[in-house]
N, C-alpha and C positions, 0 to 999 in steps of 0.2 A: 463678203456680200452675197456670194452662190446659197449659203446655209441660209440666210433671211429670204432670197429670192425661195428658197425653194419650201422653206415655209412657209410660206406664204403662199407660194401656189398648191400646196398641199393640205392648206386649209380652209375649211368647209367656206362655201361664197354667204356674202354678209355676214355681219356679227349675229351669234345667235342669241339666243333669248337669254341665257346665262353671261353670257357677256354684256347686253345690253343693261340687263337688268345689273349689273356687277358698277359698269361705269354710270348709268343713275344712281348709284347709291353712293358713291365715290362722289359722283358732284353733289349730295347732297351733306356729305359728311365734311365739306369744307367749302373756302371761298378761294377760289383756282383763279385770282385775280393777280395778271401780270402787275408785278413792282418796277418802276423805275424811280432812278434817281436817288434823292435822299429817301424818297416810300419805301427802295428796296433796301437800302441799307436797314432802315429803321426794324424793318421785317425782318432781315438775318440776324440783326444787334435780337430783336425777342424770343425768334426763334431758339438761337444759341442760349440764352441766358436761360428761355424754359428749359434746358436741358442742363441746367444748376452749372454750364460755364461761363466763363466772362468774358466779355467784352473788351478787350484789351485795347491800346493805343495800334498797336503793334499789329494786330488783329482786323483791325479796321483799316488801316493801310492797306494789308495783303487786299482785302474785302474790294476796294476801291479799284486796286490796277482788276481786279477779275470783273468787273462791272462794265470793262470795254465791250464792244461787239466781236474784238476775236480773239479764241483763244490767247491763253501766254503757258507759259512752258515754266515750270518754277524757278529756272534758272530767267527766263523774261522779267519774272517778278522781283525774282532777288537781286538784279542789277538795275529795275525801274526804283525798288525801295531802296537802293543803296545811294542811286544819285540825286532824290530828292530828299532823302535826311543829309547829306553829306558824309555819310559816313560809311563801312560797309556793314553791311547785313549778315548775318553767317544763314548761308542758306537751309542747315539740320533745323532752323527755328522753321523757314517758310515753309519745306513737307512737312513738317509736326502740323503746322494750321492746316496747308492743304488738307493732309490725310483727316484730322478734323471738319472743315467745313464740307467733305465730300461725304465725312461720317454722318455730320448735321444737317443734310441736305442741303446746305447751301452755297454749293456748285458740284458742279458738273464735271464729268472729265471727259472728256475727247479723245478716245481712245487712239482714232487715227493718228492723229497730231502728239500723243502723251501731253498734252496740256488742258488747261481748266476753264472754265466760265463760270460767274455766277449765276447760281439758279433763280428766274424773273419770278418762282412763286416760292421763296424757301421752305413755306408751312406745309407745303402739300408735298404727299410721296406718293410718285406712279408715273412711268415710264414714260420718258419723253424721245425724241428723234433729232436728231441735226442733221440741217443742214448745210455743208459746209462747200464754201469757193476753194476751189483750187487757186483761184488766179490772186483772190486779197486776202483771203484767208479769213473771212468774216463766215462765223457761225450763229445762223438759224434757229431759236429752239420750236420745235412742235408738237404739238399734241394731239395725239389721235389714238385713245383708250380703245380702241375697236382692231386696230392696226395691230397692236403692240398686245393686244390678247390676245388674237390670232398665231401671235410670236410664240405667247407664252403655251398654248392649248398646243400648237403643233408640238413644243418640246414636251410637254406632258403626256402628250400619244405616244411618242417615241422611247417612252419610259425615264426622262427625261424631267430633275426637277429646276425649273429654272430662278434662278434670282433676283437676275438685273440687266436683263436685254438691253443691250447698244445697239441701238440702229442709229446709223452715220451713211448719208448720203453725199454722193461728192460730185461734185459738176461747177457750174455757173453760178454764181448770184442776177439778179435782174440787172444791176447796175453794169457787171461785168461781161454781162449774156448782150445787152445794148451797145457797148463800147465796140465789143468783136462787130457789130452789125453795121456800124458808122463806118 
């Protein structure tokens, strides 16, 4: 967290005019409309498919446990899929989709945690943040194109070419942040 604190105060205050003009045109180049439910299935089932793979049964299982609000660990996944087919799951099937669906953007990994989320906009790519409880373990996603180019512009001063910025904050959720207060 020290390297993202410290980019960040190392970079220029407000987004500048390249940046701005970077994330306007990013929101103009798609529709960054959070999915739930069966909308976000339906969006990773198209997503995936434009990118000439399929849809599997099997696919769509994993799809579903990553749809919760908190992370799962693939080993979470491969023993939620194993006790509701009744059978077991051989986990090298569940990293081949992970590493997949995080390939197709649609989910996330949680670096902190080594576990995954699905992505609420599969179709769109551009750096998102979490937020994540320590205490339930429910992750946040957020978006703040302004934030997260500041991430990237710091590591490009530094000579620095960057990829795919994880920013992962850890504290309280509201629910959890109220409970301590009660």
């Amino acid at each position: 967290m020290s390297v993202i604190v410290t980019a960040l105060r190392d970079a220029p205050r407000g987004p500048s005019l390249s940046a701005m003009a970077a994330s306007q045109a990013l929101a103009r180049e798609h529709d960054h409309a959070h999915h739930h439910g069966a909308a976000l299935a339906a969006a990773a089932q198209a997503a995936l498919e434009e990118r000439g793979e399929q849809w599997t049964s099997l696919r769509a299982s994993v799809f579903d446990v990553l749809r919760l609000d908190r992370p799962a660990s693939a080993y979470d996944v491969t023993e939620q899929l194993s006790a509701a087919q009744g059978r077991r799951v051989a986990a090298n099937s569940v990293y081949r989709i992970l590493d997949l669906f995080v390939a197709s953007n649609l989910a996330q990994r949680i670096e902190s945690a080594n576990a995954y989320i699905a992505n609420p906009h599969p179709g769109c790519r551009h750096d998102c943040m979490f937020l994540v409880c320590d205490r339930c373990g429910r992750a946040t996603h957020v978006d703040n194109d302004a934030v997260t180019e500041q991430v990237r512009a710091a590591a490009r001063r530094a000579g620095f070419a960057p990829e795919r910025p994880v920013i992962e904050v850890h504290g309280l959720c509201e629910a959890c942040s109220a409970a301590t207060v009660a």
